[in-house]
C-alpha positions in Angstrom: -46.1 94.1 45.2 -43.5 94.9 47.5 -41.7 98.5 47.2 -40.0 98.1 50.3 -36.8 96.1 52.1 -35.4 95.8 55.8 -32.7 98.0 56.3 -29.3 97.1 57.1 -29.9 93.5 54.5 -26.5 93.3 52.9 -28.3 93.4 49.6 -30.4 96.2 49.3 -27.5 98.6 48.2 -27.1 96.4 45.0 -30.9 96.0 44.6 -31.4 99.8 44.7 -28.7 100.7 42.4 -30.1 98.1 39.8 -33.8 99.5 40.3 -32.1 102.8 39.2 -30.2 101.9 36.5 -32.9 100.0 34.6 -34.9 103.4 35.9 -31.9 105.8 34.5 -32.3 103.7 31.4 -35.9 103.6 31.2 -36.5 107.8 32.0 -33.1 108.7 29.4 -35.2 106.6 26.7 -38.5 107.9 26.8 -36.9 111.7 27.3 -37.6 114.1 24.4 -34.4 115.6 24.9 -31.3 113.8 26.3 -27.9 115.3 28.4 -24.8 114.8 27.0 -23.8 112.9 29.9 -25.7 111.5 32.8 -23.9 109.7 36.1 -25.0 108.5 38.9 -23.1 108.2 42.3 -25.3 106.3 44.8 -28.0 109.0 44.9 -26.1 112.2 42.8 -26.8 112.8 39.4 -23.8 114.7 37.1 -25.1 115.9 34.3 -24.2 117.9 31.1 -27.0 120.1 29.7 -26.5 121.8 26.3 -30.2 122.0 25.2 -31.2 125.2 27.4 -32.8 126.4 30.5 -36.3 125.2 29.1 -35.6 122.0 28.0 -33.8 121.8 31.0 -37.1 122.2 32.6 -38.5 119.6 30.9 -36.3 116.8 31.4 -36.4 117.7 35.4 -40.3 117.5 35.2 -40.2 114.0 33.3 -38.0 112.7 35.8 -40.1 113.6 38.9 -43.2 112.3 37.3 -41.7 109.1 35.5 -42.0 106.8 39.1 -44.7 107.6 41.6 -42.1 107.3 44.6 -38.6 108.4 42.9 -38.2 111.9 43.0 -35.1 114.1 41.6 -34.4 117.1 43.6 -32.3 119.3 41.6 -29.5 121.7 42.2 -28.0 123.9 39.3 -24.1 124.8 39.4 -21.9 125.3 36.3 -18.8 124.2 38.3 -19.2 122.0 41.5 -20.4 118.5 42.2 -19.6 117.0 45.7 -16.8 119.1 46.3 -15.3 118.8 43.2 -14.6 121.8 41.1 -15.1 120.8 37.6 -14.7 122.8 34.2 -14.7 122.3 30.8 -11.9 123.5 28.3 -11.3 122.6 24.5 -14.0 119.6 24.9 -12.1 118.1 28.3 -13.7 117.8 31.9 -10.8 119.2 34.2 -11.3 118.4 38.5 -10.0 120.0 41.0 -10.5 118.3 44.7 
C-alpha cells in the first residue's frame, strides 16, 4: 500500500483532507470521551474540552496512538487559536482578530 504522493499534484490537498476526516471521524468514534466541538483547519485542531485535565489526557494519547504515522501535537490555551482571541460568554464563542 501506498502512504505517500508527489508533492505539488493538484490533488493531494483534497486527498489529505479526506484521509483526515474519515480519520477525525474514525478517532471521535472509538473515543471514550468526546469534546464538545472539534475543527479542523488544514492541520489545526479547535477544540472544546469540558471533561477535565485527565480526560483531557486521555483523548490526546488516543489520538497519537490511533494511526501509526498521524501524530497530534498539542498546545493548551483557554483563549487563542491562530491569532484569534476567542471567549466564551452566556453559551456564545465571541472572536476578536
Amino acid at each position: 500500500m501506498i502512504h505517500d504522493a508527489a508533492m505539488g499534484t493538484c490533488m493531494i490537498p483534497s486527498y489529505a483532507n479526506l484521509f483526515m476526516g474519515e480519520l477525525e471521524d474514525k478517532l471521535l468514534a472509538s473515543a471514550a470521551t468526546k469534546p464538545k466541538i472539534w475543527l479542523r483547519y488544514i492541520d489545526d485542531i479547535f477544540l472544546i474540552w469540558t471533561h477535565g485535565r485527565s480526560n483531557l489526557n486521555a483523548i490526546s494519547a488516543h489520538a497519537n496512538n490511533f494511526h501509526p504515522s498521524i501524530k497530534f501535537p498539542s498546545t493548551i490555551s483557554s483563549s487563542h487559536f491562530l491569532d484569534v482571541m476567542i471567549s466564551l460568554s452566556d453559551g456564545i464563542l465571541h472572536t476578536d482578530p
